[in-house]
N, C-alpha and C positions, 0 to 999 in steps of 0.2 A: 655572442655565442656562435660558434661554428656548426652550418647548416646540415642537419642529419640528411645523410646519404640513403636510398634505398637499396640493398644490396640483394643477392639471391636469397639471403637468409632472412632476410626481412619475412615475418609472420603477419597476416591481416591482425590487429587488434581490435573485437567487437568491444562493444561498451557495455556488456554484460553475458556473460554465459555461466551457467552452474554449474558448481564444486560437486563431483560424483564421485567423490577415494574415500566412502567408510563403506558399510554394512549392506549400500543399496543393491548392487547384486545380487548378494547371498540372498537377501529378504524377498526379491521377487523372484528367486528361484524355487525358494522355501514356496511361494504361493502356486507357482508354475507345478510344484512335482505335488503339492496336497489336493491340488484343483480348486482352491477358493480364488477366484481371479476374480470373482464381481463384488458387489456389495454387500457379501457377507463372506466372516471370514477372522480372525484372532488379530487382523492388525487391526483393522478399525477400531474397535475399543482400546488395544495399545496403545495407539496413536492420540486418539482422544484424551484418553487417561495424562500420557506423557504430555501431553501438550496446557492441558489444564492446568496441570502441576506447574509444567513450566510459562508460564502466565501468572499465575496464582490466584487462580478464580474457582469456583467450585464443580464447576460444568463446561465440557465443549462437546460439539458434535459436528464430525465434519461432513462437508458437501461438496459438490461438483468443482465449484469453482466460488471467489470472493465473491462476485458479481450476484450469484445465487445466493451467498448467504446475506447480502444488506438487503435483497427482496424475500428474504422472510422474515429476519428481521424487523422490517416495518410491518410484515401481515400478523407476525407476533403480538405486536406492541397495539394492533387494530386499526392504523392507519390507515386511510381509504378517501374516498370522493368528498370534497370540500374541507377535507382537511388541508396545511402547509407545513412544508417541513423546512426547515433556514438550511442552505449549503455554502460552502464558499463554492463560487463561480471558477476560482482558479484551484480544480484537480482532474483528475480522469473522469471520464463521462460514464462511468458506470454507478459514480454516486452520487448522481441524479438521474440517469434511466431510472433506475429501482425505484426512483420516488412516482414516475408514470409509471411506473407496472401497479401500483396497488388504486394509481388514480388520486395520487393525491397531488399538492402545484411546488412545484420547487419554489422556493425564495432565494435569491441569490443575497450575497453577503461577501466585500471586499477583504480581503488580504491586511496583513501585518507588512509591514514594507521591509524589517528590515529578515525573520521570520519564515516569509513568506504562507504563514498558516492565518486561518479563518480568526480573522478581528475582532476580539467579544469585545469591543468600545463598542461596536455597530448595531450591536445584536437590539437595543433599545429602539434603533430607528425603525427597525423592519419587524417589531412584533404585531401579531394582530388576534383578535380574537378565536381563529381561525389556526390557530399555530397551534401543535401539535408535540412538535418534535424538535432537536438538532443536530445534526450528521455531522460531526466535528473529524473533519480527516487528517489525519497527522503525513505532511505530507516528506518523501523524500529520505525518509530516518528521523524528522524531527518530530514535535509534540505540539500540540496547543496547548494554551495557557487554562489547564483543565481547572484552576479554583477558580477564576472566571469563570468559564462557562460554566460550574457543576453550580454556581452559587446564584447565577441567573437564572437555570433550569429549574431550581428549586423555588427559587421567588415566583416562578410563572407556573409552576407544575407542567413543568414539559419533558418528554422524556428526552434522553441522549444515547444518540448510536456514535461510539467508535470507531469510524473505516480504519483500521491498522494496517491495510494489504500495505504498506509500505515502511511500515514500525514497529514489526516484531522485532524486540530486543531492546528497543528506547523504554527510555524512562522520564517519567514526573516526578520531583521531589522523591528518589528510589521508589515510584510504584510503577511499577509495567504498561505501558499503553495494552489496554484493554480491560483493566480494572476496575474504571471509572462508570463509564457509561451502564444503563438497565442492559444492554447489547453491545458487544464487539466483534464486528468482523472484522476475518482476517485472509491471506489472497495466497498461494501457493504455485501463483505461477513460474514459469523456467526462472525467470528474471529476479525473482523475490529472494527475499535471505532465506530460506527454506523453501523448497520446493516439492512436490510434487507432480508434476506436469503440468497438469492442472490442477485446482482444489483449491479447497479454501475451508473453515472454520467458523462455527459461531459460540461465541464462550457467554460466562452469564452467571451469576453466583445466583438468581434467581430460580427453582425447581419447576414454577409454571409455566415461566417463558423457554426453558429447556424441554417441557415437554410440548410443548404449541409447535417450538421448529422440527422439532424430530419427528412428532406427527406430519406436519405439511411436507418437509421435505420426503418424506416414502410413502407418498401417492395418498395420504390420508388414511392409510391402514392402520385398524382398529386393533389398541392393543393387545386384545385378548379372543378377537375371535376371526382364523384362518381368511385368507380372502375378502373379509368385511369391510367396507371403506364408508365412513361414516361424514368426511365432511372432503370437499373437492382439494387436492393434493399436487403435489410438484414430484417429479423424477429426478430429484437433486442429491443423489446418495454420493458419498465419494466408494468410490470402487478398494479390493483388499490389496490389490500391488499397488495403488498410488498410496493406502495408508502406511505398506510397507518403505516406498521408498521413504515416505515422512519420518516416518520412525527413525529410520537411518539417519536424516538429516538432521533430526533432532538431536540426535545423538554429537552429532559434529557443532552443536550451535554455538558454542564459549568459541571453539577457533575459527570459526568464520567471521564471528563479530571482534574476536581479536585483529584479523589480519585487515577487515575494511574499515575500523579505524586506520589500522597505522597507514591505509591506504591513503585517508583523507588528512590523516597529520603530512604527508608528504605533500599531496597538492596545497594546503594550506602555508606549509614551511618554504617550496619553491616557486607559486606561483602570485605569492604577493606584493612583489616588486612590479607587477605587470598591472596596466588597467583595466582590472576586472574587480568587480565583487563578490563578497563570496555570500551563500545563504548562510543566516546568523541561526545557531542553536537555542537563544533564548534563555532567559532565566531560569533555573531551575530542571534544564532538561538536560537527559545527555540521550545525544544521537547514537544510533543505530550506523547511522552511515552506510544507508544503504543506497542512496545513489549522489553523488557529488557530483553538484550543480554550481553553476558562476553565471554572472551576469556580464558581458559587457557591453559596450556604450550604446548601440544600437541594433537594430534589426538587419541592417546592410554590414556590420560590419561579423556579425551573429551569421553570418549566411556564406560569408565569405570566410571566417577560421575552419566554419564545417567544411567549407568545402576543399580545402587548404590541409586540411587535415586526415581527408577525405583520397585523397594523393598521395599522401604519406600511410596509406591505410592505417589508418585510426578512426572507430567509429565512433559516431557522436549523435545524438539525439535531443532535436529539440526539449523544452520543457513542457508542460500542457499548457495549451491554446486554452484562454476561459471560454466555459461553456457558453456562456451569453453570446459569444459571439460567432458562435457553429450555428447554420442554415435551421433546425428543427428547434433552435433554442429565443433566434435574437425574433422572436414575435412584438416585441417593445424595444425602448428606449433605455440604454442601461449605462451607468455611467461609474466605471469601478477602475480608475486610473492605476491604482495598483497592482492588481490582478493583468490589467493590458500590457502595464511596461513590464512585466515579469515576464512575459507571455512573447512580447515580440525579442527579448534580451537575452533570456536563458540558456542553456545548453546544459546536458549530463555529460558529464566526461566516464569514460571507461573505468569502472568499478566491479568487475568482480572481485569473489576474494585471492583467485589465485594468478593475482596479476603478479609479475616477477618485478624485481629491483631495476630488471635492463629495461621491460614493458615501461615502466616509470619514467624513469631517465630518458629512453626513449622520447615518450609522447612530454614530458616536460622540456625538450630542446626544441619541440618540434613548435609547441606554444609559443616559446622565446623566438623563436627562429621569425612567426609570424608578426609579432611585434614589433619588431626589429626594421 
């Protein structure tokens, strides 16, 4: 394949930036000229409402950011000091922070190898009387093997939290990531398939655990009486122009999840000839596709396509590092061989949805080129 050229017209390509051509404008203008710009205000509940619907769960309520809502989540559900909660080791470190905000111990839990999501064969080794919970994160677009988990959660009476911040739009057997679990968060940052700026979402067919988070998240104020704050509370409201941009996005979500599949049919269709692998979708799931990941052969040569690519301005981002093995996490001895080789192998390739045919073709010569 003939080596792509950098010319003046050559555009940097990030590996992700957000689709902002619907309604989002108009709707934070709408909030600019009413003066509802904080946390109260007509989108919030729109947004909520729209969002539940689209879920298909009975309740959401939104909040600052993902990361805020799996730390109420578990203050929800009462998790606290000498409790354990199971995570896999290989996702973002925000869903295991949350598990030290309420004080309770993370337990880590190795990978699916081919998947790359949280391994319910394992889930048997690492139980103890002490478990609590399981934070099942669907990572990348894809899903966990949610009748495993929901059917070992039940044999143990443990609760289950869904991280979605990276799987709105996927499915299980056609049910929604976020259906499953007693709680589901979900993350709304620039990068996510709907955005926000920042924000995030806590959904919930459950009426008590929707009112426990809505309570903590607005400072503990008492439903019914002014200024009253009756148990100690969080400042985790989402603001009325972050609901309004939601809203908008919302509104665009069938074509955005349109256009980053066919994004991932394309890397799938041109880049299989080359030695890399791709992350598997799994049985019974259909991906979101919200960030396209490969693996190839090593860490030196993982280091050298980014940087090579990097040239070619195209950006590219490693995949998450497991938490066991970050400075505030490895306190012991952890041995999760597939969560490491993922970790030192991976890379996301450039996924947003409004990547062009030439962006494509582009960064697919430039791959070949480096193989080559």
């Amino acid at each position: 394949m003939k080596a792509p050229k950098l010319t003046s017209d050559t555009k940097f390509i990030p590996v992700y930036q957000p689709s902002l051509f619907g309604n989002e404008k108009n709707y934070v203008l709408d909030c600019l000229e009413s003066g509802w710009i904080s946390s109260k205000g007509n989108y919030v509940n729109k947004f909520e409402k729209s969002f539940a619907s689209a879920v298909g769960v009975k309740y959401a309520t939104s909040v600052c950011n993902g990361t805020a809502a799996l730390h109420l989540a578990l203050l929800a559900l009462g998790i606290g000091e000498g409790d354990e909660v199971i995570v896999p080791t290989f996702t973002y470190i925000a869903s295991v922070n949350c598990i030290k905000y309420v004080g309770a111990t993370p337990v880590f839990i190795d990978s699916s190898r081919l998947t790359w999501q949280l391994d319910p064969e394992l889930l048997a080794n690492i139980i103890t009387p002490k478990t609590k919970a399981i934070i099942c994160v669907h990572l990348y677009g894809g899903m966990c093997d949610m009748d495993s988990i929901m059917e070992f959660a039940e044999k143990h009476n443990l609760y289950v939290i869904e991280d979605c911040a990276e799987a709105f739009g996927s499915q299980f057997k056609g049910k929604n990531a976020g259906v499953f679990g007693s709680l589901a968060c979900f993350s709304f940052y620039g990068n996510k398939t709907i955005t926000t700026g920042e924000g995030g979402m806590v959904v919930t067919n459950d009426p008590v655990l929707i009112n426990k988070v809505t309570h903590l998240k607005g400072q503990g104020l008492a439903e019914n009486r002014q200024y009253w704050h009756d148990i100690v509370g969080y400042n985790y409201r989402m603001t009325n122009i972050c609901s309004a941009i939601g809203l908008a996005q919302l509104e665009g979500l069938d074509v955005t999840l349109f256009k980053k599949n066919k994004i991932a049919e394309y890397y799938r269709k041109n880049l299989i000839s080359l030695p890399i692998e791709f992350q598997e979708t799994g049985v019974n799931v259909t991906s979101s596709s919200w960030m396209f990941s490969i693996l190839v052969q090593n860490f030196e040569v993982r280091e050298a396509i980014r940087e090579y690519l990097n040239t070619k301005l195209i950006e590219t981002r490693p995949v998450f590092y497991p938490v066991h093995t970050m400075p505030v996490y490895c306190d012991q001895f952890y041995d999760f061989p597939v969560a490491e080789n993922i970790g030192v192998r991976g890379l996301n390739l450039p996924s947003w949805p409004d990547l062009t045919i030439e962006n494509l073709e582009y960064i697919n010569s430039c791959i070949h080129q480096f193989f080559e």
